[in-house]
C-alpha positions as CSV (number, residue, x, y, z in Angstrom):
1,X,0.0,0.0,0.0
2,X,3.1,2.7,0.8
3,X,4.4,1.2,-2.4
4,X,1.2,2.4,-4.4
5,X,0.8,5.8,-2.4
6,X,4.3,6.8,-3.1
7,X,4.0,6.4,-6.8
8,X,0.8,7.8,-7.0
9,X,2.5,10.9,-5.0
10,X,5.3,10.9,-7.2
11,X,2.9,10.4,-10.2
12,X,1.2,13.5,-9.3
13,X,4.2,15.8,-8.6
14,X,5.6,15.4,-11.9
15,X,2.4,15.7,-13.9
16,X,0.8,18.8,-11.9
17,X,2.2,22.1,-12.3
18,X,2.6,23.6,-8.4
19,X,-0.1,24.7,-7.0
20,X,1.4,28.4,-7.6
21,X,1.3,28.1,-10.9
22,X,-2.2,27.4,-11.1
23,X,-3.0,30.2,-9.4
24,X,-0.5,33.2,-11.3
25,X,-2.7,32.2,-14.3
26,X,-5.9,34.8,-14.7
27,X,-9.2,33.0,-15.0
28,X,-9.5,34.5,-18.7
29,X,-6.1,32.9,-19.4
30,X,-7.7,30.1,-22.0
31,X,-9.4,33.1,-23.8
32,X,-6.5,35.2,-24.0
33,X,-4.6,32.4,-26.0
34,X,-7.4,32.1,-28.2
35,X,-7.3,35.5,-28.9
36,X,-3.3,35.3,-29.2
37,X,-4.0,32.6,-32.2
38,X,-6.3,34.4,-33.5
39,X,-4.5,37.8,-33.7
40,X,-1.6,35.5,-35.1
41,X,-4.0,34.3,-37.8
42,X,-5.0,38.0,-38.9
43,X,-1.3,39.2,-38.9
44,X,-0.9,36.3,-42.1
45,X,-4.0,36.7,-43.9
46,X,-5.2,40.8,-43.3
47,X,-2.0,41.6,-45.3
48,X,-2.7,39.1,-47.7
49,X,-6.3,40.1,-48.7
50,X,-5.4,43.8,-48.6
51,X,-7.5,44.2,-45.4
52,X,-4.5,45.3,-43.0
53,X,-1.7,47.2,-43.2
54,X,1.6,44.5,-42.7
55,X,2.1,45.1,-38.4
56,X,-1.4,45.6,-37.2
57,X,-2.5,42.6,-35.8
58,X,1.1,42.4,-34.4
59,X,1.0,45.5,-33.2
60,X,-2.8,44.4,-31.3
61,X,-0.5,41.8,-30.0
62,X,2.4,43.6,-28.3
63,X,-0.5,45.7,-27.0
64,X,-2.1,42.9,-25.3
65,X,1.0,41.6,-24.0
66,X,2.1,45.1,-22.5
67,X,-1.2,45.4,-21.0
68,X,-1.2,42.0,-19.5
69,X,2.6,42.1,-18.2
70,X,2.4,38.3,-18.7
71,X,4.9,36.3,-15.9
72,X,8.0,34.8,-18.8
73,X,6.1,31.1,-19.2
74,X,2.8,32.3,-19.9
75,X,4.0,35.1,-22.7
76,X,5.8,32.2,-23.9
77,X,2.2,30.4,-24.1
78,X,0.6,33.4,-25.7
79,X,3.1,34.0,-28.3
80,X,3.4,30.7,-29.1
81,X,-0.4,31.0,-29.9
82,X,0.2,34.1,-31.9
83,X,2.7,32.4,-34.1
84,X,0.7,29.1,-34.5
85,X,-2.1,31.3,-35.6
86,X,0.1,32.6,-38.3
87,X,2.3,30.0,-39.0
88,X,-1.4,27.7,-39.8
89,X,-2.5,29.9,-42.7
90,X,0.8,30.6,-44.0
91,X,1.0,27.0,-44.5
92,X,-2.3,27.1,-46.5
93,X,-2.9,30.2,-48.2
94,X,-0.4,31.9,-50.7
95,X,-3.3,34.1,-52.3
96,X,-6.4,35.6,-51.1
97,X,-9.2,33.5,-51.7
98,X,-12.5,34.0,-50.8
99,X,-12.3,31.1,-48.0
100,X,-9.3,33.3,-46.2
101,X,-11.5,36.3,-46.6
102,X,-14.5,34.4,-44.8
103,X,-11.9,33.7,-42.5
104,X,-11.0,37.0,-41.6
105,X,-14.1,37.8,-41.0
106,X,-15.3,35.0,-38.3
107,X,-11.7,35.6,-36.7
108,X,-12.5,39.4,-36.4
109,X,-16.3,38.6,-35.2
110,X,-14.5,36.2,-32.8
111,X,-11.8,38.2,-31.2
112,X,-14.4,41.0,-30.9
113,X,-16.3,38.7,-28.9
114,X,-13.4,37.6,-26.8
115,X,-12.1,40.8,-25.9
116,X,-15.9,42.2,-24.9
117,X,-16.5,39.1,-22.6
118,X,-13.0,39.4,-21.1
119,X,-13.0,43.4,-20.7
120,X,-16.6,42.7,-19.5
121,X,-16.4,40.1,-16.8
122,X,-13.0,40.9,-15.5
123,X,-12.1,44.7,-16.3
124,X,-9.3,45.9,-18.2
125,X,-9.2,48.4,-21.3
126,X,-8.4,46.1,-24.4
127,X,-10.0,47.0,-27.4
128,X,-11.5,44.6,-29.6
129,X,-9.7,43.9,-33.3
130,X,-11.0,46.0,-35.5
């Protein structure tokens, strides 16, 4: 029975992040890396279809990021999120087709929404993508 206890004790300390960790992370944490890929995703494909000058949605980005002061691992998270938004459609799309332009738009609509629940429920001055 010790036998079983320590491994699932051991089991659980390397799987589980410290309970500190947990906690530095804002509630809106999951919606804010959503928002990150999705910025990252309209950095690639508003230049693309002519609907954003080359630097805005980064630009949104380093706003977020300087608004948020994000602890080093979870800007890490956020940027990586940024750059898997952008590094998905570059991957796909070396023209503007009408599919990246739908795209645009639901990822605008979308990070709209994000930013009006977050700013909403929890405060803050973001504003949405435009």
């Amino acid at each position: 029975m010790r036998r079983i206890l320590a491994a699932l004790s051991l089991a659980a300390a390397v799987v589980l992040p410290p309970p500190a960790a947990l906690a530095a992370d804002p509630p809106y944490d999951a919606a804010l890396v959503r928002l990150s890929e999705i910025l990252g995703a309209l950095h690639y494909l508003g230049p693309l279809c002519g609907v954003a000058k080359p630097g805005e949605w980064r630009d949104q980005m380093e706003a977020l990021l300087a608004a948020e002061t994000p602890s080093p691992e979870r800007q890490a998270r956020l940027t990586e999120a940024f750059n898997g938004g952008y590094q998905g459609f570059a991957a796909l799309y070396r023209r503007c087709t009408p599919s990246a332009e739908l795209a645009i738009e639901r990822y605008r609509a979308e990070g709209s929404k994000l930013t009006r629940e977050v700013t909403t429920r929890y405060g803050g001055d973001a504003s949405p993508p435009r």
